[in-house]
C-alpha positions, 0 to 999 in steps of 0.5 A: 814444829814437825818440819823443824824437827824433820829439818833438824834430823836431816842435818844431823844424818848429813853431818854424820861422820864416817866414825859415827856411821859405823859405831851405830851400824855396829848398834843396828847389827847387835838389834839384827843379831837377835832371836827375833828382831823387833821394833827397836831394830826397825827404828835403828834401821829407820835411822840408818836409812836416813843417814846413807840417804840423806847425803848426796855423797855414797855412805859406805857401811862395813862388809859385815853389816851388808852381810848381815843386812841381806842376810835378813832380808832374805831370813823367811822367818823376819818381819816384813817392815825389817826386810822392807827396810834392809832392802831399802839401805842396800838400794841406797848404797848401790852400787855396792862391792860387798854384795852376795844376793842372788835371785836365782832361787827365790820362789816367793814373789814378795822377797823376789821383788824386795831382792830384785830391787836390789840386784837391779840398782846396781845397774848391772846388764847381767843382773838386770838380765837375770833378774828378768830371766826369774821373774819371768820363770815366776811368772810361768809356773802356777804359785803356791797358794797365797802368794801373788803375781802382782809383786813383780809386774812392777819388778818386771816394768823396771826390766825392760826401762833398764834394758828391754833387751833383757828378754827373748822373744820366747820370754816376751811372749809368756808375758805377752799371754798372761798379760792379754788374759789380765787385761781381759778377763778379771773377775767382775766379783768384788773382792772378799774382807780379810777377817780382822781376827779379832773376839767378834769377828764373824767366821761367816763372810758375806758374798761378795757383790758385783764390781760398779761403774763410776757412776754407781752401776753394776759393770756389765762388761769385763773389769777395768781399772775405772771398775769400782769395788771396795776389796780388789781380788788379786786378778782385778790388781794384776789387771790395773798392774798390766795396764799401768805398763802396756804402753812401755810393754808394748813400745819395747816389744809390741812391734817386733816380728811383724814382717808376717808372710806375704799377703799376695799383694793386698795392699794396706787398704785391703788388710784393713778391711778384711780384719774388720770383716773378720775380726768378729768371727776370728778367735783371738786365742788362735793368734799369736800372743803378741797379736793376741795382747794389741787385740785384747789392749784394743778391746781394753782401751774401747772399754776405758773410753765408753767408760769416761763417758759416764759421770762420775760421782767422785772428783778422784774418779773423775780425775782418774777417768780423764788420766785413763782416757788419755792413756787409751788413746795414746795405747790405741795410737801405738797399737795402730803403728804397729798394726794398721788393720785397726786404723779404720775402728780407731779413727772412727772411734775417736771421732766420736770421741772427739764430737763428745769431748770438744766442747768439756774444757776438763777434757783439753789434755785428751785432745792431744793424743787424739790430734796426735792419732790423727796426725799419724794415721788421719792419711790412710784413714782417709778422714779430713781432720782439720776440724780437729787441729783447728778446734785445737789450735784456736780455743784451747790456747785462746781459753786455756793458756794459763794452765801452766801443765797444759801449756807445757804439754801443748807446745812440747806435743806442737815441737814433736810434730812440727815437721809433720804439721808443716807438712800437712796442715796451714792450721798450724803456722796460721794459729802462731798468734795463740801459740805465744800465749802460752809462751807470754803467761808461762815465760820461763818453764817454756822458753827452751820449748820454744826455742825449738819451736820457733824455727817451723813457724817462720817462713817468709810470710810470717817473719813480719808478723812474727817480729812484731809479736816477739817485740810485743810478747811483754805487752800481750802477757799484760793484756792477758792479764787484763782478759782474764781479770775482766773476766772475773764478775768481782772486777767487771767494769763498767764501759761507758763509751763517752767517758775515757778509761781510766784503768785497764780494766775499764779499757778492755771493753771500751770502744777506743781500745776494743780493737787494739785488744782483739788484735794483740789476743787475735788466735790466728795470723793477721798478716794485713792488719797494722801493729801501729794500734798497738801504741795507745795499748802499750801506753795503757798497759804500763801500769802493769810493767813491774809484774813479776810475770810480766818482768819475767816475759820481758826477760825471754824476749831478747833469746827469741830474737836472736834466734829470730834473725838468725833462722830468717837469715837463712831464707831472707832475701833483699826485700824481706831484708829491707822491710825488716831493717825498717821495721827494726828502726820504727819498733826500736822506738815503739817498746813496751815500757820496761826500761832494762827490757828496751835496753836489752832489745837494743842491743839485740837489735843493732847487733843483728842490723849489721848482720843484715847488712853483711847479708845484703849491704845494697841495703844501705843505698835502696833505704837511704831515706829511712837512715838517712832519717834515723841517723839525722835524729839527735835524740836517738843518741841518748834514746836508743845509742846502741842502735844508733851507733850501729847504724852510723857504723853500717853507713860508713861501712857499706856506702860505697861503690864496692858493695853497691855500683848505684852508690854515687857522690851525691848519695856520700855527700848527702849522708856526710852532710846529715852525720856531719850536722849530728856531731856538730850538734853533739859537739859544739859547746855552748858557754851558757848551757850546759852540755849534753851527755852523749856516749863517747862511743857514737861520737868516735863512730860518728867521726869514724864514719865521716872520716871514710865517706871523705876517703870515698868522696876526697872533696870532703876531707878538707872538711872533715879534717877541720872537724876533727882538729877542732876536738881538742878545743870541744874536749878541753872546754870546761863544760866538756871536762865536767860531763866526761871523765878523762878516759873518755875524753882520751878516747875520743881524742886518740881517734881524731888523731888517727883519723886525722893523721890517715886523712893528710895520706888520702891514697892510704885512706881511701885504701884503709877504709875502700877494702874489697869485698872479699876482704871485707866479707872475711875480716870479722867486726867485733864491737862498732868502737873497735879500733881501726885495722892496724893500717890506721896505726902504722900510718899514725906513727909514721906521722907522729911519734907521739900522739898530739894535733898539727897546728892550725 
């Protein structure tokens, strides 16, 4: 009912005209012109609100009403809803050419905060400069009583993401000592009740008791934003204020004028040591402010830690402690770049932090800043953290894959750090095989993560394995779904090991798939071992095909592999190329069973066969067996053309001795005779059975390619040219003209006859389909049906003047 009612005025609010819009700003004026405006001036304003931010088109309002709105937004004696609300549609028509508002005077911190807001969506530098040239003034003197700082911290957080070069230095330093004071030292006293005023109100309030932990206990130690009470005084917010921006604060302004005078050569190890000797008798209000503010966001950040140690006794303090305990860390990161003499406390104190947290999967997100530390500064803190990468790359992908933020987060922190993993540590090309997990249960949101991912785990030791698993990833998607079912104890099944499983549940713990399984959801690279045992697990898991989740994953594959080849084209060399094509032939047969996912894989696949061929076409010659054995398969016409096609066309293509000086006759003729038993047995009609449905474009091909092995082995054109001549009669059978329609016949015919007419010319053909290297290597290949060079034509209507056969 509500959401009808609130989809119903937010129709009407886009459907408003530019007429109506003015006659109700005219009524909304009248209600502001008033002594005192009251509720029915907040609800028109409501109204208004609604109407210039409904559409995503700018509502433009009349000069008068603007006025009249900054006019009460600014009145001292208005209600705060009305100024909320006027400050709110001036937000929404930003940028706005009528506006007069100006912050320069404003000495009240709520209406500073309410203009500014307003001043800074325009998205003017000026006025963002100097709204953060005021709110700095406010900030510096001492506010009448009553009034607060904590409505421009927010203001101010705003600043310096529009423009951090807003503030000067002197600036930045007032707020770097006022926000280190707040940090550090809040009352630890709760906040006092505001009396309600009402006939029984007591005029004798109560002394406020001490601040708690999330646990219940009385905080001993200065307040923090996990610091519990049930009234706030005004330093506690500014001190949850301040924290909520000091990574932003510290990231625009911490690490500027750091070049501090020579050291007299000490080095970064000697400074270190000497700040944590001396650390503790140094008084911190003799530094600098900025130094000042990372010393007290330091202390601050320790405090935080200790206190997500403690259990706490509400889930939304628990939560809280978690989200704050990740902030600290990234804050302690950030504070470390910028000072390198807190390296050796941090590192020592996120080791503990690490060896208490490690085992609390609640806690995994914590776990990335603190690889991400330890990426940054594990060198100079001389501490060996492989430990750390390798808890984080092999359980928590392995146990939490299905965590869809966490997933993201993982592979985004994983692509940030790529360079520096690859760099530092094996760890991270070694857990590949989990990384896809996250990848396979969570397809979509992650797909253009890991395009960029991709390129830093391969190399030429993984390529293979990487291959197999982008082919495979449909299929690993389904058996993670199957773990985490089994897993489930309204759906553990029984595993008797004399009875075969008879679902996939049953099949996970059996003993004839148990390895299969345990190698697709391996957690780290398995180079040796042999994919074959996955084809009984991939008949298996069928019946998982149709998920949505599944389908969705099969859908990513295709993207991957062709970024797949074209990284490994950049290091591949002859073998790894070899190995490749051959593994491209097996798997193409080998393809979880998703129908619109094995097509798409085809495709993928024979267009990056010819690129690999162009890349090393001696290939052709050293797999001649494999291709030979391939190309010698009928089935593989209907069961996988576009790969079939492709390969006939690179035959063609590149056996010769032009690319390879081991290419011989014998070598041509042998792969003349297979090509040529395939098209005699695509094409030969049998009276009373009926006729195959071969793709018109692999019988062109296929003549194609025999037609240039002839021109490079001259003793097979009479052959070939018998062959050809005798389409006409195979296309003009009965059985032939019900299976093709009549533009594929004409296709089919058209080309026999160029390919015939060139053969009568056996110097011009061997010319056409011989060219050079370098020609060849500069001629672009579009689709393997193509039409031949333009060669091929000329001498076709120098032959014939219309198309047709010679007699005989």
């Amino acid at each position: 009912m509500f959401s009808a009612a609130a989809e119903s005025f937010l129709r009407q609010a886009r459907e408003a005209q530019p007429e109506e819009l003015q006659r109700f700003a005219a009524r909304v004026a009248a209600q502001l012109q008033g002594p005192e405006p009251g509720p029915e001036a907040a609800a028109c304003l409501q109204r208004l609100h609604l109407v210039v931010a409904a559409s995503k088109y700018p509502r433009s309002l009349d000069g008068e009403i603007v006025g009249l709105l900054q006019k009460v937004l600014c009145s001292p004696k208005c209600p705060e809803q009305i100024q909320l609300l006027c400050a709110a549609i001036l937000r929404e028509m930003s940028p706005c050419n009528d506006l007069s508002l100006s912050c320069e005077n404003i000495q009240d911190p709520k209406l500073l905060s309410l203009v500014s807001s307003v001043l800074l969506a325009q998205g003017n530098k000026a006025e963002v400069a100097a709204v953060g040239q005021r709110v700095v003034k406010v900030l510096e003197g001492r506010l009448p009583e009553g009034q607060s700082s904590r409505y421009l911290l927010p203001i101010l957080s705003n600043v310096i993401s529009l423009s951090p070069e807003a503030l000067t230095e002197e600036q930045t330093n007032v707020v770097s000592k006022k926000m280190a004071d707040w940090l550090r030292y809040a009352s630890i006293q709760q906040g006092v009740a505001q009396p309600s005023g009402g006939f029984f109100s007591n005029p004798r309030t109560r002394q406020p008791g001490p601040v708690t932990e999330v646990d219940g206990a009385i905080a001993t130690d200065f307040f923090t934003v996990l610091s519990l009470a049930q009234h706030y005084t005004e330093d506690q917010w500014l001190n949850m204020q301040t924290f909520s921006m000091l990574r932003k604060w510290l990231l625009c302004y911490g690490g500027k004028g750091l070049n501090a005078p020579s050291s007299g050569g000490r080095t970064e190890m000697d400074k270190s040591v000497m700040s944590m000797v001396s650390a503790s008798s140094t008084s911190s209000h003799l530094l600098p402010p900025k130094e000042r503010l990372r010393e007290k966001a330091f202390e601050y950040c320790q405090r935080l830690i200790e206190q997500s140690n403690r259990q706490a006794l509400k889930k939304a303090d628990g939560d809280l402690q978690k989200a704050c305990l990740i902030e600290a860390v990234t804050i302690m990161d950030i504070i470390c770049k910028q000072d390198s003499s807190y390296v050796y406390r941090a590192a020592a104190f996120l080791k503990v932090l690490h060896s208490r947290i490690s085992g609390d999967a609640t806690y995994a997100r914590a776990l990335l800043p603190i690889a991400q530390f330890f990426l940054n500064h594990g060198e100079m803190a001389a501490v060996d953290s492989d430990a750390i990468y390798k808890h984080l790359f092999t359980d928590i992908p392995a146990q939490l894959f299905h965590n869809a933020s966490l997933a993201f987060e993982f592979v985004l922190f994983c692509k940030e750090n790529s360079r520096l993993f690859t760099e530092t540590s094996s760890i991270f090309r070694q857990s590949f095989p989990n990384l896809f997990k996250f990848l396979a249960w969570n397809s979509p949101p992650l797909i253009s993560e890991f395009v960029d991912l991709l390129p830093f785990l391969l190399d030429a030791g993984t390529a293979i394995e990487i291959f197999h698993l982008l082919l495979d990833l449909p299929c690993l998607t389904a058996a993670l779904d199957v773990q985490m079912r089994s897993t489930s104890a309204s759906e553990r099944a029984s595993s008797d090991p004399t009875v075969k499983p008879a679902t996939c549940l049953e099949a996970f713990r059996h003993p004839l798939y148990k390895s299969a399984f345990q190698y697709l959801l391996r957690i780290e690279s398995a180079p040796e071992d042999s994919p074959e045992r996955l084809i009984p697990l991939r008949q298996l898991l069928g019946s998982l095909a149709s998920s949505p989740r599944v389908v969705q994953c099969a859908d990513t594959v295709p993207v991957l592999l062709e970024l797949f080849f074209s990284v490994v084209a950049e290091f591949a060399d002859g073998p790894l190329i070899n190995q490749l094509v051959v593994l491209l032939l097996q798997r193409s047969d080998q393809l979880y069973d998703i129908p619109a996912f094995k097509d798409d894989v085809h495709r993928v696949l024979s267009s990056q066969l010819v690129m690999l061929c162009k890349l090393h076409p001696a290939l052709i010659v050293e797999l001649s067996k494999e291709l030979l054995e391939f190309s010698g398969t009928v089935s593989n016409i209907q069961n996988k053309e576009a790969v079939f096609t492709h390969v006939v066309w690179a035959i063609g293509e590149y056996m010769s001795v032009s690319y390879d000086k081991r290419c011989t006759v014998e070598q041509i003729n042998r792969f003349f005779e297979t090509l040529e038993a395939v098209l005699f047995e695509v094409t030969q009609v049998r009276p009373l059975a009926s006729i195959p449905s071969y793709a018109p474009r692999a019988i062109t091909v296929l003549m194609t390619a025999l037609t240039k092995l002839a021109a490079r082995s001259q003793d097979l054109i009479p052959r070939v040219s018998l062959f050809l001549a005798k389409m006409r009669t195979f296309l003009q059978s009965p059985a032939v003209t019900s299976v093709y329609c009549e533009e594929d016949r004409e296709e089919i015919l058209t080309r026999a006859t160029e390919l015939m007419n060139l053969l009568k010319m056996p110097s011009v053909a061997q010319f056409v389909f011989t060219p050079s290297v370098d020609a060849s290597r500069s001629r672009f290949q579009k689709e393997v049906n193509d039409t031949l060079p333009s060669a091929l034509r000329i001498v076709t209507r120098l032959l014939e003047p219309a198309p047709g056969f010679a007699s005989g």
